[in-house]
C-alpha positions in Angstrom: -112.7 145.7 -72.6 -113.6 142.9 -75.5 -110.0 143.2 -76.4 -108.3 143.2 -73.2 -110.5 140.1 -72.4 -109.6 138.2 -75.4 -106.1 139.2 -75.2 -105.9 137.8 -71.8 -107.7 134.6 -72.7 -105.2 134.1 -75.9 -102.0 134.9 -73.1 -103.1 132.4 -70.8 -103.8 129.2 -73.1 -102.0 126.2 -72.2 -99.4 125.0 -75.3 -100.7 121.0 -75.3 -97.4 120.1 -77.0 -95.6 121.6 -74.1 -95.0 118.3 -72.2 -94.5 118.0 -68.3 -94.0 114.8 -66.5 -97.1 115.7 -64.8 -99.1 115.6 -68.5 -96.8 113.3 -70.1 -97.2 109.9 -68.5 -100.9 109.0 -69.1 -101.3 106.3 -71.3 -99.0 103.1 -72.2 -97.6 104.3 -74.9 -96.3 107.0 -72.6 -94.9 104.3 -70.6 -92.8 102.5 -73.5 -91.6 106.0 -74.6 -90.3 107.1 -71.3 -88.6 103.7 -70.8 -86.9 104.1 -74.5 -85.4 107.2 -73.3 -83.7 105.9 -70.7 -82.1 103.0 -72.9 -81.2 105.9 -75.7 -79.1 107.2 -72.7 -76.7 104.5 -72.4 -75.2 105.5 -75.4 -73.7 108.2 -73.6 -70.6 106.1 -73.2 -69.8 106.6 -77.1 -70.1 110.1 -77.4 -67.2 112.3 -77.9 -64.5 113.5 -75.3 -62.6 115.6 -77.4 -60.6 115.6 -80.5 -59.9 111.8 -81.3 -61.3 110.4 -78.3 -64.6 108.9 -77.2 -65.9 108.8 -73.5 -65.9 105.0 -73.3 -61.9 105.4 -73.2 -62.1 106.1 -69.2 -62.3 102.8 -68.3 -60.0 101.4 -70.7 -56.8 103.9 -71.4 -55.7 103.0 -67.3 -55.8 99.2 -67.9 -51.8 100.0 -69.1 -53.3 97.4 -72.4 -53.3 100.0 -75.0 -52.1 102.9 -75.9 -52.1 105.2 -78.7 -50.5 106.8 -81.9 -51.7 110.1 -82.0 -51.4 111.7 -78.8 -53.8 114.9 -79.7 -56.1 114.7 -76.8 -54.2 115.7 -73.7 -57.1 114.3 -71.5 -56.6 111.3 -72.7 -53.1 111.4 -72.9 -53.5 112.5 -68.5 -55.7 108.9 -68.7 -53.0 106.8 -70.0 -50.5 108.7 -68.1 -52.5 107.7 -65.2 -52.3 111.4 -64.1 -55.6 112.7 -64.6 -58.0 114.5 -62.2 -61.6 116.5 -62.0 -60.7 118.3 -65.1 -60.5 115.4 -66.9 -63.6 115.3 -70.2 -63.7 112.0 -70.2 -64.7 112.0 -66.0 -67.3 114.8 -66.7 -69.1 112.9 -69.3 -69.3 109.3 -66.9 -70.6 111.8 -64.1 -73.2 113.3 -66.4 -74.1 110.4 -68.6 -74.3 107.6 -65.6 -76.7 110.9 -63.6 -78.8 111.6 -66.7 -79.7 107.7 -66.7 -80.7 107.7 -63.4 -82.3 110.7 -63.8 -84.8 109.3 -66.8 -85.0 105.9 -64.8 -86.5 107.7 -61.5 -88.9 109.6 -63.7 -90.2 106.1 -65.4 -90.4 104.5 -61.5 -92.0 107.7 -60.0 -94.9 108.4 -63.0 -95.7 105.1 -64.7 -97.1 103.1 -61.5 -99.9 105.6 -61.8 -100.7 105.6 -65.3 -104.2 103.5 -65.8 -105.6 101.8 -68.1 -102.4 99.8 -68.3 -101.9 95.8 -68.7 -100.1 95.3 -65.3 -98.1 92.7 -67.2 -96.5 95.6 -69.5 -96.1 97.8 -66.2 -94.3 95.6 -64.6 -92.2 94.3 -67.4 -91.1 98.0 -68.0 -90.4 99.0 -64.3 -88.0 96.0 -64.0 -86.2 97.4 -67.1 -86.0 100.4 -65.4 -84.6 99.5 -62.4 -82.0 97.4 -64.8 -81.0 100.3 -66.3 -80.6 102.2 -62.8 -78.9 99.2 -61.5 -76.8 99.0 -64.3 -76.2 103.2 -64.2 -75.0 103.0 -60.2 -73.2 100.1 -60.6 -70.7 101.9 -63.1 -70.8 104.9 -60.3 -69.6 103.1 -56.8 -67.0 101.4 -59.1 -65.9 104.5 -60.3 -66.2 107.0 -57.2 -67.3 104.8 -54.0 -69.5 106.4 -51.4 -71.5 108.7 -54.4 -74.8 110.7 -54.9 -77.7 108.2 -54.2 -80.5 109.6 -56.0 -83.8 107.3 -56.2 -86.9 109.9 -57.0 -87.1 112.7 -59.5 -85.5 116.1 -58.6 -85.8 119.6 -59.2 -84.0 122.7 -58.2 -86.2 123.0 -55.3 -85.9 119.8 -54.2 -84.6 119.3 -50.5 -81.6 117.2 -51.5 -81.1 118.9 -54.8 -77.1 118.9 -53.8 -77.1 115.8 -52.1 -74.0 114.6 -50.0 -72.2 110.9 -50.6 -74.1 107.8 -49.5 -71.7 104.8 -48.3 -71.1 102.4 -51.3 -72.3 99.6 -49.4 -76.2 101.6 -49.7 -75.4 102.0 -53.0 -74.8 98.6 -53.4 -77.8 97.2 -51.7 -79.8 99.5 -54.0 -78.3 97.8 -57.0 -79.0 94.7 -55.6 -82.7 95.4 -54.8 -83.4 96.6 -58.4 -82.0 93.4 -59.9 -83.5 91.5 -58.1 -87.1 93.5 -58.6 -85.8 93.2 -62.3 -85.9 89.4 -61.9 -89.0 89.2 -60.8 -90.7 91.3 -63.7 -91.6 88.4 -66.0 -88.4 89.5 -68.8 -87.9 86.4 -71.2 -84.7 84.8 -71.5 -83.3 86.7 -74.3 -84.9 89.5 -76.3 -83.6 89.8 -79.5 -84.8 93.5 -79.7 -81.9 94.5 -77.0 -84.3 95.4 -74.6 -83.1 93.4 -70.9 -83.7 90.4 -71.0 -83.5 87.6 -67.8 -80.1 86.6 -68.6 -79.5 89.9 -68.7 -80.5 90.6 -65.6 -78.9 87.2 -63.6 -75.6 87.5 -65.4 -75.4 91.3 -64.0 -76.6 90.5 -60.3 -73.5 87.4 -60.7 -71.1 90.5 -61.6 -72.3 92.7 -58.9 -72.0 89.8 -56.3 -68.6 88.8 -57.4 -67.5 92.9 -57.4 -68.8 92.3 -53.6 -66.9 89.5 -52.9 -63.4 91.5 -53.4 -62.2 94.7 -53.2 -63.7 97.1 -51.6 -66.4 95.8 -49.6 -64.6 92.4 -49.1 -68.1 90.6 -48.0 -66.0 86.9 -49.2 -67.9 84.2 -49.1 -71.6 84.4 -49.0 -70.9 86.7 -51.8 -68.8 84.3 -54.1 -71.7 82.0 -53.4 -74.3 83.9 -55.1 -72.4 85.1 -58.0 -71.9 81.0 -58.6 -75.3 80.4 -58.3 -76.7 83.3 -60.6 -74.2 82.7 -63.2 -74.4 78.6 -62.7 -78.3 79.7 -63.4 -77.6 81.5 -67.0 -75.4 78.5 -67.2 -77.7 75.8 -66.8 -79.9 77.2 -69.1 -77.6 77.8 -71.6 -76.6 74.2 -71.7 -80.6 73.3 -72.1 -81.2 75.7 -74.8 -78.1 75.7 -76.6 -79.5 77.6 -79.7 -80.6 80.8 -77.3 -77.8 81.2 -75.2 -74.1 79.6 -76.7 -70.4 80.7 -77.4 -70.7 81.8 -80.9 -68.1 79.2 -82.7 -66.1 81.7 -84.4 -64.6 85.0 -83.1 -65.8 86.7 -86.4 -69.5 85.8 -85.2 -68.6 88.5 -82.4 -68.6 91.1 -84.6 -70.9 90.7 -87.1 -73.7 93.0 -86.6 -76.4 90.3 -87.8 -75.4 88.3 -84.4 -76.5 91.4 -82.4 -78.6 90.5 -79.1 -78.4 86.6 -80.2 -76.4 83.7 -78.5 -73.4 85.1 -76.8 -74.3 88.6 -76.6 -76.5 88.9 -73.6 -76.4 92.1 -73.1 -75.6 95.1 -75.7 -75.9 98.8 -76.2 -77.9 99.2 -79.3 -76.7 101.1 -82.5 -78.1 101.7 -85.5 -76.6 104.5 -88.0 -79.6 106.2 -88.2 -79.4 107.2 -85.1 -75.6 106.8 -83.8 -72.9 104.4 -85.2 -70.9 102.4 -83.5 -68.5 104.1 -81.2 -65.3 102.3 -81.6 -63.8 104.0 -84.3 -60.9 105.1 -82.1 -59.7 101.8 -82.4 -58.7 102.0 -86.3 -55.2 102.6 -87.1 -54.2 106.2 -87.1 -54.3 107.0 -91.2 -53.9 103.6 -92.5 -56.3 102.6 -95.3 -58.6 99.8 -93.8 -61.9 101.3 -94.0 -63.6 102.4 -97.1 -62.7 106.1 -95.7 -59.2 105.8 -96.8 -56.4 107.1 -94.8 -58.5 108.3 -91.4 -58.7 106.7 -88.3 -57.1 107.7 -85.1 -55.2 105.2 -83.1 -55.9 106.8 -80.0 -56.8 103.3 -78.7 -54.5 100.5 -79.8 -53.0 97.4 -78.3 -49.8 97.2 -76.7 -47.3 95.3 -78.1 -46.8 93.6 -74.8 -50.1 93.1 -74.4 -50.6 91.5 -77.8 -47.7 89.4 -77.6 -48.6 87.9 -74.4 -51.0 85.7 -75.5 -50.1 81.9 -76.0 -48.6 80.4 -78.4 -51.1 79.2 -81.7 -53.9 81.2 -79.3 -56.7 81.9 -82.2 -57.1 85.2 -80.5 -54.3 86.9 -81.4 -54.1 85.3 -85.3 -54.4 88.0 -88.0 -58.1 88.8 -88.9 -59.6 85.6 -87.0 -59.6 86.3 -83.3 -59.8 89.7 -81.6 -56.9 91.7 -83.6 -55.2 92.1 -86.8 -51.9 93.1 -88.3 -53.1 93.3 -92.1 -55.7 94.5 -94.2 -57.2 95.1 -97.4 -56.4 98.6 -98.7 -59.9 101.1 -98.5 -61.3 97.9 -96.8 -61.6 95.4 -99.7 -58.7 96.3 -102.0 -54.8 95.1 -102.2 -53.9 93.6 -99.2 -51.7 95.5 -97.0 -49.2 95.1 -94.0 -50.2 97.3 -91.0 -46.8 97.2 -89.0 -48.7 96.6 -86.1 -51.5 95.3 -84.2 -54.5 96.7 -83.8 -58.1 95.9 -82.1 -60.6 93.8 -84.6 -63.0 92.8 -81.9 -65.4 95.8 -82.7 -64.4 95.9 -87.1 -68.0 95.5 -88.5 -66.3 94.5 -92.3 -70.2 94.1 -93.5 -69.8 98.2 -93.2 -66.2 98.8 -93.0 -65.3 96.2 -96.1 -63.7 93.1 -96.3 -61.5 91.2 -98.8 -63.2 92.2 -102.3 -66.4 93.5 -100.6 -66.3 97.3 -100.5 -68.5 97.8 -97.1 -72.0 98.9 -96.9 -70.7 102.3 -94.9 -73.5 101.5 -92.8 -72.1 100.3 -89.4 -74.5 99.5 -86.8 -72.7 97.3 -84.8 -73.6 97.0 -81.2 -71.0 97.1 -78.6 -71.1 94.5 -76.5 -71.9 95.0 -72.3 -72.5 91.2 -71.0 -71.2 88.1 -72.8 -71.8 84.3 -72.3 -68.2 83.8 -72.1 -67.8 85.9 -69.2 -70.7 84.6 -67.3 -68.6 80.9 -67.6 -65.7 82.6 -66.5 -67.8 84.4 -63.5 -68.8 80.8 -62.4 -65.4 79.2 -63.0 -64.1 82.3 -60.3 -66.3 82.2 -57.7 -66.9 78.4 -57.2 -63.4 78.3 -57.3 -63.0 80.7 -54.2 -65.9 78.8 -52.5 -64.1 75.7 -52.5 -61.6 74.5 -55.5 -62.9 73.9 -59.0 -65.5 71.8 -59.9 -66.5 69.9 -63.2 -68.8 72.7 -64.4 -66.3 75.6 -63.1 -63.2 73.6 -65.1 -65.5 72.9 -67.9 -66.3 77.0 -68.4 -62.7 77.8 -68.5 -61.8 74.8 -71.3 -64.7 76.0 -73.5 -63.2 79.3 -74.1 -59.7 78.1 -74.2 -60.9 75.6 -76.7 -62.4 78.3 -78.7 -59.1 79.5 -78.9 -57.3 76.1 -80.1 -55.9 75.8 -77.0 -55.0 72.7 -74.4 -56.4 73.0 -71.0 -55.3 71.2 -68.1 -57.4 68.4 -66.8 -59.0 69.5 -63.8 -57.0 67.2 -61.6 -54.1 69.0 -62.5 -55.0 72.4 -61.0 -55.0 74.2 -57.3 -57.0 76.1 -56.0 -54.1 78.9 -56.6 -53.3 77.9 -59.7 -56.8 77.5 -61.2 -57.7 81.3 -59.8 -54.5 82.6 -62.2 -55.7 80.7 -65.0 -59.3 82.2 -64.8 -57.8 85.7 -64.3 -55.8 85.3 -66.9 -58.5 84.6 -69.4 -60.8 87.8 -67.9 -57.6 89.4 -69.7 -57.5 87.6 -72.7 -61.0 86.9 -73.5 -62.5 89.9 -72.5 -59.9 92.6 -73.3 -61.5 95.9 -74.9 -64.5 95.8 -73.8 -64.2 97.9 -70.8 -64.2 95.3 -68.3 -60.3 94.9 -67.2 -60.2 98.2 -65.5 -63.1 96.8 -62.9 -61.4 93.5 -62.1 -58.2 95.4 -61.8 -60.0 97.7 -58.9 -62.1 94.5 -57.6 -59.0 92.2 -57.7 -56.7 95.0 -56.3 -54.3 92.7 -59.1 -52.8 94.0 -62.4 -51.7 91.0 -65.2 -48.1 91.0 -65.8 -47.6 90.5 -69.5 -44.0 89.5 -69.0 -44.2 87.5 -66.5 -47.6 86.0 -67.4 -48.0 86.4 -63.7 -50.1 88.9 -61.6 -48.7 92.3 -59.6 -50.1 94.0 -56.4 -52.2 96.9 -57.8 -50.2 99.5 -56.3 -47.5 99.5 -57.3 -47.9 97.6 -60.8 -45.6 99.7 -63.7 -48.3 99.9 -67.2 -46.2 99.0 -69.5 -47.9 101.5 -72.1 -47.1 104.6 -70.3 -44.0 103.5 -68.1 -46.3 105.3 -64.6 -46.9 103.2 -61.7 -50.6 102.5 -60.2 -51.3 104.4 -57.1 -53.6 103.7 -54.0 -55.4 107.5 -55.4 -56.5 105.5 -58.5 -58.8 102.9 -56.7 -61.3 106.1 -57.1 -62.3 108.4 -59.8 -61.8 111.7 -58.8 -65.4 113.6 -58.9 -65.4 116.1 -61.3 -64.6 119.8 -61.2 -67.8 121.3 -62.1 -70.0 119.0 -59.4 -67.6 119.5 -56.7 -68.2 123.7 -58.1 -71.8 123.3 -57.8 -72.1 121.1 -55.3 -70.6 121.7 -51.9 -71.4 118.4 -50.1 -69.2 116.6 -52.8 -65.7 118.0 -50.6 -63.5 117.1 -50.1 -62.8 114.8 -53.2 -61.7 111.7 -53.2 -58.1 110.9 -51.6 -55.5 111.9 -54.0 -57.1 114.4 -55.7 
């Protein structure tokens, strides 16, 4: 009996590394961890989608700027062929990663309101991060899908809604916007050089979100182009007080050197550090051309059209050989013989401290962060929306000339521009400015508008031929499709979206 006793005492002893979020979140440190998860997360957007191919590549092989040299993923090949559908890896691992964010998110708003002792200063500074990051999370989702999942409290298998059907976009949208503004509210600083969201952060995403809502497809117009001018005229204004926080960096090289990380321009980034996970842009090198100290590698499977590249201006700094955002020569194993590529390819994300650089072999240690929210764009964010409120204004003309002098290049006095022509000349820097950094797909869908490289003009978006894969955009591709195994799992996700 002794033994049967003590056997059944041993059996039933509870494992106190065996964490539950009903033990875990009991003390601050709790709190920070949980939160850290959730940031980790975001990195989901750099992990792999097959051979040669990275998620990140969703949002960026349909823009019709780039295209590639290897052709050995066929999901991504269906991308820039504009033909893919659920199947597709590169839709499975948005789904899941954007979810799984949420997920950890929930879990941090649920649990750490109850967790005491805590400075209510630090509790409330890390549930506005959190409902950033869940902000953040659904606002790649309703630009991707529309009317999705909304999911706001942890869930299990038993959960009531555990296969929950579509909410409309515009609750999905309000739920964005209520998180931002709790965000706001949560007493971030300015900028945090850790990469941790910051204020500016936080303002410059609720001026994207309200100038998504302005256009396509909610269409709410004005009230909402007046909001996204005053929260980006608010980063804006304090830029222009505290020039040494928040600035264009003064050279394009600055944008990608990985000691500028989380300073000045970059407002927001997601953080990487080799120890943990390079940099994700390596699909970006030329396929087996020497310009790393790796020798012949690369894989191409994301490189700039020739169109694309040759439609910037005339003497535009941007598309100079190793000084703006792309290069057509290089130093053979990264700091030996120079060498001509035969091509353009993407520099904007080429970390030479790691990679190597004109007689300095690189470090091989690239932890260079790839950047979400820039200053530039929150002066081009103003520049657009006060501009649909009512014509351009000093500060609205003054955004666009500081990036086009940036870029050596003459800007029309403000007198000189219509309403009409100033919104082209705005879009047209979106494209230029802010090309490969997975932004163009979302004006394209919000603008319903395409950029014509040879005309220099814009097209309807249905109907607009991508030059990089001769298909024509379709009124199916407004929406991702959901992907295969949810709508499996899940019956209240049918019928898909249209087109699929």
């Amino acid at each position: 009996m002794a033994v049967l006793t003590g056997c059944q005492d041993f059996l039933s002893e509870e494992d106190p590394s065996n964490l539950t979020p009903e033990s875990f979140y009991t003390i601050p440190d709790h709190a920070e961890a949980a939160l850290a998860a959730v940031y980790a997360d975001t990195r989901f957007i750099g992990d792999g989608a097959g051979i040669f191919s990275s998620t990140w590549q969703l949002v960026e092989a349909p823009t019709g700027t780039s295209t590639t040299e290897t052709a050995q993923n066929s999901d991504l090949n269906n991308l820039y062929g504009l033909i893919y559908d659920g199947r597709t890896q590169h839709v499975i691992n948005w789904w899941n990663g954007l979810y799984k964010v949420i997920a950890q998110a929930n879990l941090v708003l649920d649990k750490v309101p109850a967790i005491t002792p805590m400075d209510e200063a630090q509790k409330t500074k890390i549930l506005g991060e959190a409902r950033f990051l869940r902000a953040w999370a659904y606002f790649y989702a309703v630009r991707l899908w529309g009317d999705i999942p909304l999911i706001t409290a942890p869930q299990t298998a038993a959960a009531e809604d555990f296969r929950p059907s579509p909410a409309p976009q515009s609750q999905v949208y309000q739920l964005i916007v209520d998180d931002l503004k709790a965000a706001e509210a949560a007493g971030l600083p300015w900028m945090d050089v850790s990469g941790r969201a910051s204020l500016a952060a936080v303002k410059s995403q609720l001026a994207k979100v309200y100038l998504t809502m302005a256009g396509f497809p909610l269409s709410m117009g004005t009230e909402y182009y007046q909001m996204a001018a005053q929260k980006s005229a608010e980063v804006i204004e304090y830029a222009n007080a505290n020039p040494n926080v928040i600035n264009l960096f003064p050279t394009y090289g600055d944008l990608h050197d990985e000691t500028n990380d989380n300073l000045l321009e970059h407002i927001f980034m997601l953080q990487y550090n080799i120890i943990v996970a390079g940099n994700p842009m390596n699909n970006m090198f030329p396929n087996f051309k020497p310009v790393t100290f790796q020798g012949p590698s690369g894989t191409g499977s994301t490189v700039p059209t020739n169109d694309f590249y040759n439609s910037y201006e005339e003497g535009d700094l941007r598309a100079v050989n190793q000084e703006g955002f792309f290069y057509t020569s290089y130093y053979t194993n990264g700091s030996g013989e120079p060498f001509d590529l035969g091509a353009p390819y993407i520099f904007k994300h080429f970390n030479q401290r790691a990679l190597g650089s004109e007689g300095n072999p690189g470090n091989r240690a690239n932890n260079l962060n790839v950047p979400l929210i820039r200053f530039a764009e929150i002066l081009l964010i103003y520049a657009e929306a006060q501009n649909e409120l009512a014509g351009p204004n000093a500060l609205a003309h003054e955004g666009l000339k500081r990036i086009r002098d940036r870029a050596q290049l003459e800007t029309p006095a403000l007198g000189d521009f219509t309403t009409e022509s100033f919104r082209e000349a705005v879009w047209r820097e979106r494209w230029h400015e802010l090309a490969y950094e997975q932004i163009t797909w979302f004006d394209m869908l919000r603008l319903r508008k395409v950029y014509n490289e040879i005309t220099n003009g814009f097209d309807n978006f249905v109907g607009h031929e991508n030059l990089s894969s001769n298909q024509t955009l379709q009124e199916r591709h407004y929406l991702m499709p959901f992907p295969l195994p949810e709508t499996q799992n899940n019956p209240n996700l049918t019928p898909n979206n249209p087109g699929y």
